[in-house]
N, CA, C and O atoms as CSV, one atom per row, in Angstrom:
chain,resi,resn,atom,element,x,y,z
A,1,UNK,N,N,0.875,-4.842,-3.732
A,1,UNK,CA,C,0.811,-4.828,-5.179
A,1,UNK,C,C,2.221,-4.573,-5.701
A,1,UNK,O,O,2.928,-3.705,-5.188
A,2,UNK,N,N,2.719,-5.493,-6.942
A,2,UNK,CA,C,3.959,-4.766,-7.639
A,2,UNK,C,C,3.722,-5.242,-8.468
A,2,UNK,O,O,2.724,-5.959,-8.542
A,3,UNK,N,N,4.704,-5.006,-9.633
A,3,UNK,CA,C,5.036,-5.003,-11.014
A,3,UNK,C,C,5.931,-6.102,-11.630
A,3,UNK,O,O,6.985,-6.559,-11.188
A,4,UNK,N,N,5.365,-6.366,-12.578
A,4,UNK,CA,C,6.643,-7.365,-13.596
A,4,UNK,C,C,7.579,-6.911,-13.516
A,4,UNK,O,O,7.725,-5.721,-13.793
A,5,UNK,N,N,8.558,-7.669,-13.115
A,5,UNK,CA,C,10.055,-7.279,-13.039
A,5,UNK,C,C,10.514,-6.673,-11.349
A,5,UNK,O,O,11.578,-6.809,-10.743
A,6,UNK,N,N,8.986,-5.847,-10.864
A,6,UNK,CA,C,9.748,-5.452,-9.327
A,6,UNK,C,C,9.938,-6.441,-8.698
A,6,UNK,O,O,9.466,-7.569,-8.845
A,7,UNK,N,N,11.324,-5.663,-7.269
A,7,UNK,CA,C,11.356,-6.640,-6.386
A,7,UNK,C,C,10.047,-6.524,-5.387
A,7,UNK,O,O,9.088,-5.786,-5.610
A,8,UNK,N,N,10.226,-7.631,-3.930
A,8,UNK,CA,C,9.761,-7.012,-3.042
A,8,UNK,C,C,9.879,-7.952,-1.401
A,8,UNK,O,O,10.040,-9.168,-1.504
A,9,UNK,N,N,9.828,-7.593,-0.558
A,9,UNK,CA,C,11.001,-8.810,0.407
A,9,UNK,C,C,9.894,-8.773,1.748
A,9,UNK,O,O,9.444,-7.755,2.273
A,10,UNK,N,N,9.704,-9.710,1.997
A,10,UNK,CA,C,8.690,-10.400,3.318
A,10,UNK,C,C,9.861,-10.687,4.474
A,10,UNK,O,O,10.771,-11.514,4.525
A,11,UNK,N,N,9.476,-9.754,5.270
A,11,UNK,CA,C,10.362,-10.109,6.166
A,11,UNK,C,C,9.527,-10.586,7.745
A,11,UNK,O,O,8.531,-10.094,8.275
A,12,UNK,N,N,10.271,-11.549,8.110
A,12,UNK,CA,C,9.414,-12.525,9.194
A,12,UNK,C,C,10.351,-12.176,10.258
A,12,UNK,O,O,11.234,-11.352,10.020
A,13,UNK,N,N,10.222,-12.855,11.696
A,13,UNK,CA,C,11.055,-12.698,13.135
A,13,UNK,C,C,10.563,-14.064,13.529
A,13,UNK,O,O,9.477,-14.643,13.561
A,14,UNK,N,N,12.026,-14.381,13.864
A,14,UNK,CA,C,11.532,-16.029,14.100
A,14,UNK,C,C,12.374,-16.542,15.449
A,14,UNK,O,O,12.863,-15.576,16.034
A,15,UNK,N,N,12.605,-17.559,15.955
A,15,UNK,CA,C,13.315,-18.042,17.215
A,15,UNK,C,C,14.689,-18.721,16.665
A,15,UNK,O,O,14.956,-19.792,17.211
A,16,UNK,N,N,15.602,-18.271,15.671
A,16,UNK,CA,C,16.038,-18.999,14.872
A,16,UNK,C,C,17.156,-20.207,15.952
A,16,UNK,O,O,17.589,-21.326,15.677
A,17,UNK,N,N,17.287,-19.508,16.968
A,17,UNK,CA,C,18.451,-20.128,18.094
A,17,UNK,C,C,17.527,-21.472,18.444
A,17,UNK,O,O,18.060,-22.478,18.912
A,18,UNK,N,N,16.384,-21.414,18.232
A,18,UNK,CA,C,15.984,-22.503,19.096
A,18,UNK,C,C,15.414,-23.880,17.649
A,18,UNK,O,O,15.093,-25.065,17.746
A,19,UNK,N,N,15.514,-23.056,16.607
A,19,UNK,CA,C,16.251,-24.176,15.489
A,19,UNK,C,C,14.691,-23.780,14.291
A,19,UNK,O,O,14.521,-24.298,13.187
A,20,UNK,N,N,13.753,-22.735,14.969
A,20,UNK,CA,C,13.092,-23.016,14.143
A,20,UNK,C,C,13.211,-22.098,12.380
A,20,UNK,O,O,14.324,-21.575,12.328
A,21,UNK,N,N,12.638,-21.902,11.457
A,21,UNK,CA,C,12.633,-21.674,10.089
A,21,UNK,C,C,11.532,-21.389,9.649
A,21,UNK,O,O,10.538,-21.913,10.151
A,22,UNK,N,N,11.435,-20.596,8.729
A,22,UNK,CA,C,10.238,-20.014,7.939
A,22,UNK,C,C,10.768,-20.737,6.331
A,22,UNK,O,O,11.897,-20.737,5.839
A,23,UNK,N,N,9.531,-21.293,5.811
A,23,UNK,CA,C,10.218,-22.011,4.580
A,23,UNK,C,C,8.629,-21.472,3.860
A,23,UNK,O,O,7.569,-21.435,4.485
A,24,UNK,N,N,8.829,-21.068,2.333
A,24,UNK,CA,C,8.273,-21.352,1.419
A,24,UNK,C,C,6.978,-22.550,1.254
A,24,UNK,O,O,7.267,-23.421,0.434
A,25,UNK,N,N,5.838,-22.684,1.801
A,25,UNK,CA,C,5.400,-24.131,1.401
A,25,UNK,C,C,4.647,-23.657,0.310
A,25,UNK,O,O,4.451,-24.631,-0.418
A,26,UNK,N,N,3.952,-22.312,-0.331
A,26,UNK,CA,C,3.441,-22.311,-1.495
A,26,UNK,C,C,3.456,-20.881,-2.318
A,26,UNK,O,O,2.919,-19.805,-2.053
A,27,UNK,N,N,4.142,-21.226,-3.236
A,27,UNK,CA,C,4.757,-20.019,-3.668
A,27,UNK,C,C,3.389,-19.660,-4.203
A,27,UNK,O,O,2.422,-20.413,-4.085
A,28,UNK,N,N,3.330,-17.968,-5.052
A,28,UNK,CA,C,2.728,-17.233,-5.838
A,28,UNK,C,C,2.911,-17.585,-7.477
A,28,UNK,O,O,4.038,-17.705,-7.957
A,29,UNK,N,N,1.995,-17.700,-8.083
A,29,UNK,CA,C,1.976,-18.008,-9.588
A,29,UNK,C,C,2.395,-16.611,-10.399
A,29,UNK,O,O,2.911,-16.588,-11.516
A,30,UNK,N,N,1.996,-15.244,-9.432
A,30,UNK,CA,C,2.490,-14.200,-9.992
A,30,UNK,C,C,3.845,-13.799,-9.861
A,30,UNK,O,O,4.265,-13.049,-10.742
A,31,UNK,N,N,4.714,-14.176,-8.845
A,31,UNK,CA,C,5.738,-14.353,-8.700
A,31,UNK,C,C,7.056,-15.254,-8.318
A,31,UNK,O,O,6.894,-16.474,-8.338
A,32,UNK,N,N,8.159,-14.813,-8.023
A,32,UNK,CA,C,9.100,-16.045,-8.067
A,32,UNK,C,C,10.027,-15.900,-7.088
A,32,UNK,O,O,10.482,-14.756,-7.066
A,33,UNK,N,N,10.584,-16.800,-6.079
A,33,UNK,CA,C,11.378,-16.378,-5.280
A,33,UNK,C,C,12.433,-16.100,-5.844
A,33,UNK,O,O,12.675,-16.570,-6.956
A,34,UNK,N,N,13.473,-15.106,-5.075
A,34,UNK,CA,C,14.821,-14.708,-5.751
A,34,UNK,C,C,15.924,-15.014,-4.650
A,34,UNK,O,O,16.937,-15.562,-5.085
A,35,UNK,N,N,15.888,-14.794,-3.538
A,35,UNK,CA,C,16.835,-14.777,-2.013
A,35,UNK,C,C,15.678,-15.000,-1.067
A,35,UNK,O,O,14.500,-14.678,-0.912
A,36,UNK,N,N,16.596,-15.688,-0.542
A,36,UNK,CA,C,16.266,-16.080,1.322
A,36,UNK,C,C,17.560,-15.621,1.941
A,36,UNK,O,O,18.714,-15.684,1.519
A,37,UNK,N,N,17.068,-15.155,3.023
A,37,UNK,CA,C,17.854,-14.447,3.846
A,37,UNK,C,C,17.958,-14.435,5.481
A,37,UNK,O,O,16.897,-14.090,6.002
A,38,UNK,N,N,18.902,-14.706,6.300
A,38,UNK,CA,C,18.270,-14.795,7.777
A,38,UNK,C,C,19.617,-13.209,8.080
A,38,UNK,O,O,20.597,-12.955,7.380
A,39,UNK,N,N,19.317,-12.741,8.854
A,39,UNK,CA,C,19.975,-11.721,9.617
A,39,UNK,C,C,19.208,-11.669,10.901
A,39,UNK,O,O,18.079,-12.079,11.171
A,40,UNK,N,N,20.158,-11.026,11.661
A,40,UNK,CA,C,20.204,-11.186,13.330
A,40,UNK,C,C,19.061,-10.016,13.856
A,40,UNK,O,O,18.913,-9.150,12.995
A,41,UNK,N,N,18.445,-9.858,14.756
A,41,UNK,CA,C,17.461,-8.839,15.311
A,41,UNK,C,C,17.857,-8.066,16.445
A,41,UNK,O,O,17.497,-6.926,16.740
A,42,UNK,N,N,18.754,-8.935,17.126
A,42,UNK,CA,C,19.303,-7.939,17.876
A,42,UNK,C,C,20.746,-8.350,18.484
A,42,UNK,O,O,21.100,-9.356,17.869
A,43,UNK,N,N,21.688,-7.999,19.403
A,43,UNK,CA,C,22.607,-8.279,19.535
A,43,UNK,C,C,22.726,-9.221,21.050
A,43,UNK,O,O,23.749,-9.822,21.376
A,44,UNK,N,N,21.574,-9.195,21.785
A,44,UNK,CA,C,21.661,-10.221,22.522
A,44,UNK,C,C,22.012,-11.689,22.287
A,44,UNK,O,O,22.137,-11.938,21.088
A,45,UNK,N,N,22.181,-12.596,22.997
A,45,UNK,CA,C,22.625,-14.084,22.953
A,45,UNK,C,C,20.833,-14.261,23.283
A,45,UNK,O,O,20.033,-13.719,24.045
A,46,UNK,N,N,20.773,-15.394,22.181
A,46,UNK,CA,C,19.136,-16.150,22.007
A,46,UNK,C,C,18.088,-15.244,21.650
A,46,UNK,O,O,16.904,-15.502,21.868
A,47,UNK,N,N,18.680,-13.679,20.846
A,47,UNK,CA,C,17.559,-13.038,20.125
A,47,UNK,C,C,16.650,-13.383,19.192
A,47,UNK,O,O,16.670,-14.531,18.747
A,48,UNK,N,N,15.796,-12.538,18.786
A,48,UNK,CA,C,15.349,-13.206,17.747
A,48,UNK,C,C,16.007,-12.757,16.579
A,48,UNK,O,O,16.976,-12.003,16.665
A,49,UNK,N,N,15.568,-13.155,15.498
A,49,UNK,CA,C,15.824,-13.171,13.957
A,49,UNK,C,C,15.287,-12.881,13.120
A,49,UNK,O,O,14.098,-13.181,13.222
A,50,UNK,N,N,15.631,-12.228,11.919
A,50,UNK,CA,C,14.642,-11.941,11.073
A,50,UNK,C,C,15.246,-13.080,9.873
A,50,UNK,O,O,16.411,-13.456,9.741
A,51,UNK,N,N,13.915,-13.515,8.986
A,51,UNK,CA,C,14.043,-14.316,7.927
A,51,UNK,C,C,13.464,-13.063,6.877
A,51,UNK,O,O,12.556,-12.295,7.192
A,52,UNK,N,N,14.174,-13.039,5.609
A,52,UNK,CA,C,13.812,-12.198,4.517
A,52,UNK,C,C,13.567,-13.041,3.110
A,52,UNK,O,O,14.496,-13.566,2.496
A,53,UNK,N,N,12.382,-13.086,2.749
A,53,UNK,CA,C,11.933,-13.634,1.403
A,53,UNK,C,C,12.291,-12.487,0.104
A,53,UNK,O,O,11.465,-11.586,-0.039
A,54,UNK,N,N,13.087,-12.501,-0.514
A,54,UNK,CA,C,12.700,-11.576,-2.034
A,54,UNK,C,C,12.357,-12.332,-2.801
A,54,UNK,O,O,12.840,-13.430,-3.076
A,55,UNK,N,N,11.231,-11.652,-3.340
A,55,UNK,CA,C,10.209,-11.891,-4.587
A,55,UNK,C,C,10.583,-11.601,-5.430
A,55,UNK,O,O,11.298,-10.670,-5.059
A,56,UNK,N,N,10.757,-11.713,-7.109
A,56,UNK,CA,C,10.244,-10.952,-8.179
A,56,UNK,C,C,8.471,-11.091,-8.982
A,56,UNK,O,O,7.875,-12.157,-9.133
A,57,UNK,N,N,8.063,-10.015,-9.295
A,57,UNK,CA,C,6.939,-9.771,-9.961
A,57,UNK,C,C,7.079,-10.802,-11.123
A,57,UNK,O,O,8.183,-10.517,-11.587
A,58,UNK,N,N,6.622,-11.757,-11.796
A,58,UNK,CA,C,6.727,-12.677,-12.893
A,58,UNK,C,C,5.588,-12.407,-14.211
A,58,UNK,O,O,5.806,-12.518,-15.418
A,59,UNK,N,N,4.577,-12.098,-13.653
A,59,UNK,CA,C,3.404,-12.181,-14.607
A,59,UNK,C,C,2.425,-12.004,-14.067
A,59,UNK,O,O,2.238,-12.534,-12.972
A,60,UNK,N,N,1.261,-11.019,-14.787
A,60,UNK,CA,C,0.373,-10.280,-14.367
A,60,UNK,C,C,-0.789,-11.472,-13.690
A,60,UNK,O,O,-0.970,-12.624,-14.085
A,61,UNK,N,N,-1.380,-10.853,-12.714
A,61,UNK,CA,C,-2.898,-11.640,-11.692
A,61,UNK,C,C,-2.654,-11.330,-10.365
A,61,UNK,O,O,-2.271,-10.269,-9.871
A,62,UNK,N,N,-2.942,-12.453,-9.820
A,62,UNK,CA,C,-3.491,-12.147,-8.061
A,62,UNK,C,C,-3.267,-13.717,-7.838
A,62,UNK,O,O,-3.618,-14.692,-8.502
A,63,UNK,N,N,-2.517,-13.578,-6.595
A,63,UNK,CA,C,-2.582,-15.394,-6.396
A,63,UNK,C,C,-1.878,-15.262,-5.095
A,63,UNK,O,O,-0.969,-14.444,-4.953
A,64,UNK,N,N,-2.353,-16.200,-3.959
A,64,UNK,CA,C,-1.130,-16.282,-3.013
A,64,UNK,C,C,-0.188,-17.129,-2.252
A,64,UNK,O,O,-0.194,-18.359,-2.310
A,65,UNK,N,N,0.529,-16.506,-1.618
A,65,UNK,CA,C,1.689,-16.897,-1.365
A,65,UNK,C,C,1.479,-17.516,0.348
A,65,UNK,O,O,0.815,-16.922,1.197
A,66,UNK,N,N,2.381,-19.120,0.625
A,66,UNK,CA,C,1.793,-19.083,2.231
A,66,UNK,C,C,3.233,-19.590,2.690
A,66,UNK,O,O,3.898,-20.411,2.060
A,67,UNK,N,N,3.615,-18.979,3.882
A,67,UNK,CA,C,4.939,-19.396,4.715
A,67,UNK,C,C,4.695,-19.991,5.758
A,67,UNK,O,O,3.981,-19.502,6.634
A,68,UNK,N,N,5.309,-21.277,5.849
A,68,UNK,CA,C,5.480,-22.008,7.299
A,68,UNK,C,C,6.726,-21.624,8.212
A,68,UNK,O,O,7.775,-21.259,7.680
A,69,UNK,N,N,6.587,-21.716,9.686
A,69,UNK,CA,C,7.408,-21.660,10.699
A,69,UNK,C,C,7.614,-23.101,10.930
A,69,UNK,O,O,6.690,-23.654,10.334
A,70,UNK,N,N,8.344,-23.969,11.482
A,70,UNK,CA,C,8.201,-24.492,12.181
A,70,UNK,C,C,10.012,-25.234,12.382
A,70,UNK,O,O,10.842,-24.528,11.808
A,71,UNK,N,N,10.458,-26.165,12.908
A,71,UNK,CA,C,11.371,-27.240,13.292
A,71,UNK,C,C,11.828,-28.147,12.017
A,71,UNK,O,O,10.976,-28.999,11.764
A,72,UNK,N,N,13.046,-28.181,11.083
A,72,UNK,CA,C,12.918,-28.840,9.792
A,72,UNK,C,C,12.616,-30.443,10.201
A,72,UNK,O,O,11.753,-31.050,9.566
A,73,UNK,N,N,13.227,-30.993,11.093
A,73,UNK,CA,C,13.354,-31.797,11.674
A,73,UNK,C,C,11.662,-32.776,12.408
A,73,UNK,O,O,11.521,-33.888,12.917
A,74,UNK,N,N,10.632,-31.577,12.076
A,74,UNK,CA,C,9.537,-31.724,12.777
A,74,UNK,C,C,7.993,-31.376,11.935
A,74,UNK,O,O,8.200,-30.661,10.955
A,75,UNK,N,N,7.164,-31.580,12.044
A,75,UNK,CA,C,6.422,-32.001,10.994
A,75,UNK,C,C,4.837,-30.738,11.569
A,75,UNK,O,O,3.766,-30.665,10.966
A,76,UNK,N,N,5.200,-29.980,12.770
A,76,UNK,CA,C,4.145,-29.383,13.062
A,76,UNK,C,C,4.219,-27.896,13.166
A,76,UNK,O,O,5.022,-27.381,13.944
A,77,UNK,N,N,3.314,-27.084,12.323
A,77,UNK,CA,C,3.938,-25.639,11.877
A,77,UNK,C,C,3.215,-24.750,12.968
A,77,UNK,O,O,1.990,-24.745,13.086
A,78,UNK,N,N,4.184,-23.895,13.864
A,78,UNK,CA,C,3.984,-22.989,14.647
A,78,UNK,C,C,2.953,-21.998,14.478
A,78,UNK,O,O,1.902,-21.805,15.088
A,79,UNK,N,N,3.622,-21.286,13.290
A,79,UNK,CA,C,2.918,-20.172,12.764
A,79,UNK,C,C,2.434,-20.742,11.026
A,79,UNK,O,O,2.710,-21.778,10.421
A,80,UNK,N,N,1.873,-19.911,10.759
A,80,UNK,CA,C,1.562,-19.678,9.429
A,80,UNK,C,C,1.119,-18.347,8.781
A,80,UNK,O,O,0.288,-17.693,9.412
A,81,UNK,N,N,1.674,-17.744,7.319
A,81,UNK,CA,C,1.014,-16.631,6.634
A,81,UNK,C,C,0.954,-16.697,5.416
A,81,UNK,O,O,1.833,-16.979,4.601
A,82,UNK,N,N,0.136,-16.491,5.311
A,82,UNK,CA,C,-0.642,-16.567,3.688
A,82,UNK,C,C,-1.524,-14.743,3.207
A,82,UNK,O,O,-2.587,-14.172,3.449
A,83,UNK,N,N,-0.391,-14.499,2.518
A,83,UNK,CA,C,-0.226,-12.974,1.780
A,83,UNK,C,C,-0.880,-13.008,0.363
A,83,UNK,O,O,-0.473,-13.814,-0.473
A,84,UNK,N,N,-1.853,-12.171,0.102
A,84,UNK,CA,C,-1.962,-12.249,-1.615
A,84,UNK,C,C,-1.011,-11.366,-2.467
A,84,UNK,O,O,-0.776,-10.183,-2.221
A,85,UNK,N,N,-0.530,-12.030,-3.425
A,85,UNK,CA,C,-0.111,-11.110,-4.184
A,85,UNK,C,C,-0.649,-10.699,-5.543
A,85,UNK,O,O,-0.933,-11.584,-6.350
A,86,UNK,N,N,-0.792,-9.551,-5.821
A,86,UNK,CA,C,-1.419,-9.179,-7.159
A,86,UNK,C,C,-0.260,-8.347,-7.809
A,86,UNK,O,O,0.217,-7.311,-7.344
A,87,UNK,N,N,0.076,-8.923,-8.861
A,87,UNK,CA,C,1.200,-8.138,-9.885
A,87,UNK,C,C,0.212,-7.751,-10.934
A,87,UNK,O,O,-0.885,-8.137,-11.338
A,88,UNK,N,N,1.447,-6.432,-11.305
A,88,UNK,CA,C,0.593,-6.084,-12.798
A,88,UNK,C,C,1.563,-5.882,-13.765
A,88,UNK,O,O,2.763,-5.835,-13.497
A,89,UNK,N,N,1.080,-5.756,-14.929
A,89,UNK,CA,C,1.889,-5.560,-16.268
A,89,UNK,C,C,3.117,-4.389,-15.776
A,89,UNK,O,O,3.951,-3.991,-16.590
């Protein structure tokens, strides 16, 4: 749950070395993306990765939000998550 105007940041772990991506395929009507973000997970060679979504709160309801994994290059999604979000006034 957050608020008009809060932030709030989805953070994923992905294979990023091996090319794949977490992308946006359906945003929230209650909110709006603000940053995408990739940073490293660990300091090994071929770690994984974290991908970071920030949100802002836009307008009050409940609606949700769904992220694909997969290869940009490639048309078949690994993973998938689909989060509700409910903002309020």
């Amino acid at each position: 749950m957050t608020r008009i105007g809060d932030r709030f940041v989805v953070e994923l772990r992905l294979h990023a070395t091996a090319g794949y991506a977490w992308e946006l395929t359906k945003p929230p009507s209650t909110a709006r993306l603000d940053d995408a973000r990739l940073r490293p997970a660990g300091a090994a060679l071929g770690s994984l990765a974290v991908q970071e979504f920030e949100f802002v709160g836009t307008g009050p309801g409940e609606d949700t939000l769904v992220l694909s994994c997969k290869r940009p290059w490639e048309t078949t999604v690994i993973k998938q998550l689909q989060m509700k979000v409910v903002t309020e006034p």
